[in-house]
ROSE-429732 format. One record per residue (C-alpha): x, y, z; chain. Coordinates in steps of 0.001 Angstrom, whole numbers. Layout:
N
xx,yy,zz,c
X,Y,Z,A
...
***
This chain:
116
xx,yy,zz,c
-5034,11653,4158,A
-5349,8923,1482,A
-4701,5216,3216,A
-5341,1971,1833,A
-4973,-1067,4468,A
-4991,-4334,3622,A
-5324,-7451,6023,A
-6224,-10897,5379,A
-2804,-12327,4184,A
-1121,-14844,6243,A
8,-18868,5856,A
-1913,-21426,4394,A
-1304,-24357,2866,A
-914,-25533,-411,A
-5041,-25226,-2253,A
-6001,-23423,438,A
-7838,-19773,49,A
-7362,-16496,1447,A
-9371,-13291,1224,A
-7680,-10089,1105,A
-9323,-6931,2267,A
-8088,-3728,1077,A
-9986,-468,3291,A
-9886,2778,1374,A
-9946,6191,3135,A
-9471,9569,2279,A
-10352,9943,-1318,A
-13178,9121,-3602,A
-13159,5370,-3663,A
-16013,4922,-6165,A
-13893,7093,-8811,A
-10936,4692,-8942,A
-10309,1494,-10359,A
-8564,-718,-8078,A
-6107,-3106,-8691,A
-3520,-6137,-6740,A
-120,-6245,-7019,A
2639,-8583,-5411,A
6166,-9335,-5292,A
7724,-12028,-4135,A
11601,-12102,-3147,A
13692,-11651,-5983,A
11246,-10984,-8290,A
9496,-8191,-10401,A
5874,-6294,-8873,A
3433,-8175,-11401,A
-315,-7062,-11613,A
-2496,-9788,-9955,A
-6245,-8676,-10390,A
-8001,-5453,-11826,A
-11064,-4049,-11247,A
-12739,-811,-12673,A
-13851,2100,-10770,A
-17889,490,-11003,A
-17022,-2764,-10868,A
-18089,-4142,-14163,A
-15058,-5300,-15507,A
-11749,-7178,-14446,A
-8955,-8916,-15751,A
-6444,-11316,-14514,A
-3075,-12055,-14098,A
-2962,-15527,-16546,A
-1431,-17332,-13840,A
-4575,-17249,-11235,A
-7440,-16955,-13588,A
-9601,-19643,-12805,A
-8411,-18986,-9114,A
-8348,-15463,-8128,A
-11582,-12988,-7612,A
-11153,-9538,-7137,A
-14309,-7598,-5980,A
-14958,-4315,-4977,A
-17764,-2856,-2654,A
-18102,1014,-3006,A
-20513,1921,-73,A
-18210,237,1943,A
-14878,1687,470,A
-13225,-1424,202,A
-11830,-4031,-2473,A
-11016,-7541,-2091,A
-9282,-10277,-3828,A
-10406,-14026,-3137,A
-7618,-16591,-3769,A
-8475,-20047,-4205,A
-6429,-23144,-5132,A
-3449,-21276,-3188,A
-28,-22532,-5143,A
3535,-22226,-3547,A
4240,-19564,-6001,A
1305,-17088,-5095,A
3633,-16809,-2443,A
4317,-12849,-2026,A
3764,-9847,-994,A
209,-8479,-1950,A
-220,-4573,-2588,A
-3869,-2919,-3469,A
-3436,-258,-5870,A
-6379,2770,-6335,A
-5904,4457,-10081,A
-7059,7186,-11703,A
-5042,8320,-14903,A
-1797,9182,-13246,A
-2794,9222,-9467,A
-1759,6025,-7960,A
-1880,5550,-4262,A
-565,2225,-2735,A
-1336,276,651,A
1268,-1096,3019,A
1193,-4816,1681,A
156,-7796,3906,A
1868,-11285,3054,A
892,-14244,1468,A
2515,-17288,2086,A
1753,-20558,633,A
3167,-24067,2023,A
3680,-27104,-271,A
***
């Protein structure tokens, strides 16, 4: 059974960091690239943060470059996605994403919420 978990999300204030955690189960992690989503209320999913499938290349949402890290760690099945500089609107939900070609799987979401 294929489950992606993420935790780390709560309140912070505004330039404060977060790190999400995203735990991968029940396919082959190390074959996937892995990406971040959100969504905050009344707007569109946007892609946050991609990472391929070994790791050796990401790319970034423009908005957070400077500010985001996503990271991945294969032996332990899990990807992450270090937020620093925290801004009101990061404010959202925050989805991890496993791809490969048209498989997608999707985690529950954990929120992120940023006061000013």
């Amino acid at each position: 059974q294929v489950q992606l978990v993420e935790s780390g999300g709560g309140l912070v204030q505004s330039g404060g960091s977060l790190r999400l955690s995203c735990a991968a189960s029940g396919f082959t992690f190390s074959r996937y690239a892995m990406s971040w989503y959100r969504q905050a209320p009344g707007k569109e999913r946007e892609l946050v943060a991609f990472i391929t499938s070994a790791g050796d290349s990401t790319n970034y949402l423009d908005s957070v470059k400077g500010r985001f890290t996503i990271s991945r760690d294969n032996a332990k099945n899990t990807v992450y996605l270090r937020m620093n500089s925290l801004k009101p609107e990061d404010t959202a939900v925050y989805y991890c994403v496993a791809v490969f070609y048209s498989n997608n799987f999707w985690g529950q979401g954990t929120q992120v919420t940023v006061s000013s």
